[in-house]
N, C-alpha and C positions, 0 to 999 in steps of 0.2 A: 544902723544895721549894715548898709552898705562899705561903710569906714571897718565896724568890725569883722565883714566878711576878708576885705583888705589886707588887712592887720594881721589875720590867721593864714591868707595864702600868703605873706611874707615870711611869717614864722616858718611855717612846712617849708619853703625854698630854702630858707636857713639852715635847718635838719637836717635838710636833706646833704646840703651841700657840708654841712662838717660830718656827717657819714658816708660821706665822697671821700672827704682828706682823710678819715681815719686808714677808709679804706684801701685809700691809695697810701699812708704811711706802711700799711703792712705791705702791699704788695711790691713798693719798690724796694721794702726789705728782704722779701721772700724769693720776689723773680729771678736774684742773684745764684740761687740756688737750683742745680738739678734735679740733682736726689738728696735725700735727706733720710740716713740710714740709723738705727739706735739697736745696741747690741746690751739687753739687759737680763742683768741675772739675780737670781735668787736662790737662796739654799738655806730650808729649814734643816732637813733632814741631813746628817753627818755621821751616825751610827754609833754614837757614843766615841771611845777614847780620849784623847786630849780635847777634842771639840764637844762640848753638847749642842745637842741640835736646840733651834732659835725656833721661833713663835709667831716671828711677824714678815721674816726676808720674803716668804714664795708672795704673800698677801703685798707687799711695797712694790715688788716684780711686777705682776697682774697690774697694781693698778699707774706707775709710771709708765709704762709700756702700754696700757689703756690710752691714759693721757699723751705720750707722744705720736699713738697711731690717727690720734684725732685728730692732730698738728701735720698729717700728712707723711710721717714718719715709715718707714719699713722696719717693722719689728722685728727681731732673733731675740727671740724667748728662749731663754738659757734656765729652766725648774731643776732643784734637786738633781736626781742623780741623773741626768745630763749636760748637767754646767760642772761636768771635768775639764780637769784642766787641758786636755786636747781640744775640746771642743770649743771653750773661750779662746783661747790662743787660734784655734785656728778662724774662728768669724772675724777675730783682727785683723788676721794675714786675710782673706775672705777681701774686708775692704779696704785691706790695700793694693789688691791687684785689681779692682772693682771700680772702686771710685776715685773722682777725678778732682783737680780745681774748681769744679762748681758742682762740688758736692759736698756734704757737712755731715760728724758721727755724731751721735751720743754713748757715751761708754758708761753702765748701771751696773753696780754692785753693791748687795744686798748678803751680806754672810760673814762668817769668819775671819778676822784677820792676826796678824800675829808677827810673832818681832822676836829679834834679837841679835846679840851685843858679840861682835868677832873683832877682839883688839878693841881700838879705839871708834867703830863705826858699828850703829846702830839702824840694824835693816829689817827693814820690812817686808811681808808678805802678806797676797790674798789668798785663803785655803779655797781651794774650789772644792767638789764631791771626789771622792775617792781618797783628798790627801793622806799621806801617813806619817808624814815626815815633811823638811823642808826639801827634798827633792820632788817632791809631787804637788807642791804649792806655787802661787805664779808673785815671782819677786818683783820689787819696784821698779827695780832697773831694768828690769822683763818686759814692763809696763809702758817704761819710758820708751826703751827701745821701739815695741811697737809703735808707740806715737812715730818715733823721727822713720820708722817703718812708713808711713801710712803720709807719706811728705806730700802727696798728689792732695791730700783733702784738706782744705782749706780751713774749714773750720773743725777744731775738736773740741769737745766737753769729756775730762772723766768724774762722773759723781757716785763721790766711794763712799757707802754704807755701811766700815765694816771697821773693826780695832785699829789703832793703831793709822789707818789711811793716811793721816797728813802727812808719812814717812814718803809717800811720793811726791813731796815738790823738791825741786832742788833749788829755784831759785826763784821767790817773790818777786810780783814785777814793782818793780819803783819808778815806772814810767805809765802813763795811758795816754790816750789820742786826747788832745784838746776838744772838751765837750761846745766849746762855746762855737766851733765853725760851722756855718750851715750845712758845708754839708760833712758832717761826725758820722751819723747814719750810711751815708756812703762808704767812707773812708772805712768803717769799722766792718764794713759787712765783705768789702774788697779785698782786705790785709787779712792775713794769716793768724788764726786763734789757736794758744794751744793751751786749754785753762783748764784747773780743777777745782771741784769743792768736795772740800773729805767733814763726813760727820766726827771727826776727831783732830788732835794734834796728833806729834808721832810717837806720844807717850800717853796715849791714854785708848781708855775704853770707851766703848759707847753702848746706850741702851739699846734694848731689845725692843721693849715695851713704850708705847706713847700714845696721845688721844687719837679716836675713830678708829682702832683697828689697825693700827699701824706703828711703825717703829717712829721714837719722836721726831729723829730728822726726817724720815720721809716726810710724815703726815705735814712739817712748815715749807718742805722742797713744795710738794705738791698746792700747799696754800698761796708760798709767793708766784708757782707758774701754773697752773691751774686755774686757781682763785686769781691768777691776775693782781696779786696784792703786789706784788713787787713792780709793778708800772706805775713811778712810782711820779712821773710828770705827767700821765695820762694820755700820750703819743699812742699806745694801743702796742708798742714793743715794748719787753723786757728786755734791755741791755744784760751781760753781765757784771758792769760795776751797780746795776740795780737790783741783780738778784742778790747779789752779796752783802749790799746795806742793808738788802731787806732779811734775807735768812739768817747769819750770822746772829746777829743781837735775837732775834727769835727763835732762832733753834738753841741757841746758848744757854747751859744751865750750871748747877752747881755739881753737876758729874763732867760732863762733857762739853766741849768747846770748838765747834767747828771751825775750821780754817780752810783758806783760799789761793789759790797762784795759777805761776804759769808753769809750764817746761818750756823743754830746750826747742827753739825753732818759732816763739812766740813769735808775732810781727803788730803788735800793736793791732791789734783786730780785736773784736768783741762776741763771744756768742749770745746769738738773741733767741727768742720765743716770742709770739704772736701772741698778745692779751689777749685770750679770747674769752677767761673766767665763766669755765665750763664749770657744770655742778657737778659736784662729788657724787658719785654712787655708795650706794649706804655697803659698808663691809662687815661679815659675817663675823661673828668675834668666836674662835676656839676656846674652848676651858682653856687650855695651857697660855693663852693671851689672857686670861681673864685673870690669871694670876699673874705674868708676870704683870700687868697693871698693877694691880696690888704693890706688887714690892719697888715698883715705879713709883709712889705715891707720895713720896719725898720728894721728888723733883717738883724745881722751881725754873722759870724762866726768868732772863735774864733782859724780859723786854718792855721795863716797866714806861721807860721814856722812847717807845719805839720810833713815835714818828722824828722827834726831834734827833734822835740819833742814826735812821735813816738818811736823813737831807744832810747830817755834817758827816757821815760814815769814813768818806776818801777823805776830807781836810781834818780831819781828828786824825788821821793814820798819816799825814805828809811830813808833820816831825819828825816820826822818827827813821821813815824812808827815806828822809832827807839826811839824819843823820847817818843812816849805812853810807848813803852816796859819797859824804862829804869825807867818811875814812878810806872809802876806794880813790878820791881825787884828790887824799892827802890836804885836804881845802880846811882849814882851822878853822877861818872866820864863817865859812856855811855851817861848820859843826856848832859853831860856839852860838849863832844865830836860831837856832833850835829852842835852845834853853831859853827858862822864863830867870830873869835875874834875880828870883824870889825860889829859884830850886834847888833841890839837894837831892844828892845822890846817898845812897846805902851800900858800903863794901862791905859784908859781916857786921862786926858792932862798931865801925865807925861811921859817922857820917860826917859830907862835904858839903859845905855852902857852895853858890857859884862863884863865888873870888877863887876856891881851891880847885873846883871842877875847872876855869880857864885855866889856872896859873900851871895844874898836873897835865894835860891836855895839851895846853904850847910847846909843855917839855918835852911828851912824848913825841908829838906831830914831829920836832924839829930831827928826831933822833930815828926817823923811818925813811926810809926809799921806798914804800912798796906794802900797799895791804891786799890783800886778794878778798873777796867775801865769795867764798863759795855757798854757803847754805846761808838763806836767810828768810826766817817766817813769822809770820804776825799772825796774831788771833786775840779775840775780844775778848776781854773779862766781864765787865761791868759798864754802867755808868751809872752815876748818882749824884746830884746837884751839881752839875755842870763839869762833871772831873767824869773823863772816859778812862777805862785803865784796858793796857793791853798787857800781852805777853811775848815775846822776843827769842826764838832761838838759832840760832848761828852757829857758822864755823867760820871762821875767818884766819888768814894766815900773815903773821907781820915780819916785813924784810926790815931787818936794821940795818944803818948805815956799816955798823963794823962787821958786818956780812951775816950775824945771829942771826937766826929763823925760830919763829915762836908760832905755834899752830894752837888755838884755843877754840874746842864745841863746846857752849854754855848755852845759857838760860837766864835771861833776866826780864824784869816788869817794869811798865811805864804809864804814869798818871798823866793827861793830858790835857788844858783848858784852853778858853779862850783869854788873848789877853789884845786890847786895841785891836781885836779886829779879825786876830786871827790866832790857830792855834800852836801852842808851844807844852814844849814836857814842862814839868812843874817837879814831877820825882822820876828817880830810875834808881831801883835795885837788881847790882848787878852780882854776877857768882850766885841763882838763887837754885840749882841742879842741886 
């Protein structure tokens, strides 16, 4: 008896003491922080015209902005006909004169968005309440501005719930901080973040309707930071290269396909959230939700092998950020190092083995001074027996030697596996716009 009394005050001292570490993993994540500001909006209501009004934005507003106020967050609740576009634009400007280097946004939007084609460039917009037109709408590069606006705040998040969103990144990061240094957590929470996740790519749409009463991307936002699913080593922080293994492939379906980056001003820095896998509040479901469910009921996720594509999410996407890299450093043998020597590529109705994919590639390499990647974004397709498939769109600009300039925004797809060890493309179809 007295060995088992023993036994058991070892255990509680054990307890106790990795409920010490957890808790000191949050707070030396947290302390870094002053204030911690989130400026989110929602907008069913639009009044007909070109917009109809939506079912699930005001209900995603309430309850992310529930969930960040519980993470100690200072909410601007932006409903319906308040979230004009003065009124968003100005809680930006708001905290940029506001907050400082030790202070961190969240930026939520939850409504309309909307696009289009001037010349060769494809832009985007968020409708707020009143739009009528694209002068009453707030453009990406409106968006962006505001960020390198808001240069004092250390860390940013924009998670955009609305068509068309992923027209706001301009440039995927193909770098992140070395996870393996002890101290990563430091360094990431120190350096400068300026990241987004948009429930879309910049050509496409996104649902309305998805489970509990929520639109489908919120309802998986709020799963992996909420529910804590996305802490995904169990440290009690969500990274955001963990939010993104985790949501991506789960908010991913056969309509819509979320995507991720950075903007301009990134520093290798990371934004986090405190696991703290608070319970959901049950949400009230309107008729007009009750049906767009219904017409929702064809969606599939895309998250059948979740966990295992969680833990390889970054090393499954380093091909072919590897290969952008290796055409801005003009580097052949990193490009050609990519490829699995069992792959082929797709241009229309021809296909390449890799003897032809090196032998066209050394030709061209040797016939450029100068590639520029200005736009460049990745987003998940699938995975299914060990092959991840992504999708690719780009603008890159190629300087030839005999002074030609060739400027090419495309679209292409990429199959990816393991091969000894690690991963490589296996296919790329490219021209696929």
């Amino acid at each position: 008896m007295h060995r088992a009394k023993q036994m058991a005050r070892r255990l509680l001292v054990a307890l106790q003491l990795v409920c010490l570490l957890a808790l000191g993993t949050i707070a030396a994540s947290a302390q870094d922080f002053d204030k911690s500001r989130a400026i989110v909006v929602g907008i069913d209501t639009y009044g007909g015209g070109d917009f109809p009004d939506l079912a699930f934005a005001v209900a995603d507003a309430r309850r992310v902005g529930a969930f960040l106020g519980s993470q100690g967050y200072d909410v601007r609740l932006l409903l319906n006909e308040d979230a004009t576009r003065e009124r968003i634009l100005g809680e930006l400007f708001a905290a940029a004169r506001e907050l400082t280097d030790r202070d961190r946004l969240v930026f939520f939007f939850g409504g309309h968005g909307s696009t289009e084609t001037i010349g060769d460039q494809e832009l985007g917009y968020l409708v707020p309440s009143g739009a009528r037109g694209v002068g009453g709408m707030i453009g990406m590069e409106e968006l962006r501005s505001a960020s390198q606006t808001m240069t004092e705040v250390r860390h940013q998040l924009f998670v955009l719930n609305a068509c068309y969103g992923g027209s706001i990144g301009m440039l995927r990061s193909m770098r992140s901080f070395d996870r393996s240094r002890p101290d990563y957590l430091k360094q990431i929470v120190a350096r400068q973040a300026r990241e987004f996740i948009a429930a879309g790519g910049p050509d496409q749409q996104v649902l309305d309707g998805g489970p509990n009463g929520l639109s489908w991307f919120t309802h998986f936002f709020l799963e992996a930071t909420e529910g804590a699913a996305a802490d995904l080593d169990g440290d009690q922080i969500i990274t955001f290269p963990e939010l993104s293994a985790y949501l991506l492939p789960r908010a991913s379906n056969n309509v819509q396909t979320p995507t991720f980056g950075v903007l301009p001003g990134h520093a290798l820095g990371e934004y986090i959230f405190s696991a703290t896998a608070a319970a959901a509040p049950a949400v009230a479901r309107q008729p007009a939700q009750t049906q767009q469910l219904a017409s929702a009921a064809h969606v599939t996720t895309r998250a059948a092998a979740l966990p295992e594509v969680a833990r390889d999410f970054e090393p499954m996407q380093e091909p072919i950020h590897d290969l952008y890299s290796a055409w801005t450093n003009l580097d052949i043998d990193a490009y050609l190092a990519q490829w699995s020597k069992k792959a082929r590529q797709y241009v229309g109705k021809k296909s390449r083995p890799y003897a032809e994919i090196e032998a066209s590639r050394r030709k061209l390499f040797k016939r450029l001074d100068a590639v520029d990647v200005t736009r460049y974004q990745l987003w998940f397709r699938g995975f299914d027996d060990g092959v991840a498939s992504f999708d690719a769109s780009y603008s890159m600009t190629f300087h030839f030697a005999d002074g030609r300039v060739l400027t090419e925004r495309e679209r292409e797809t990429y199959k990816v596996r393991q091969e000894r060890g690690r991963w490589v493309i296996v296919e790329n179809r490219d021209y696929v716009r």
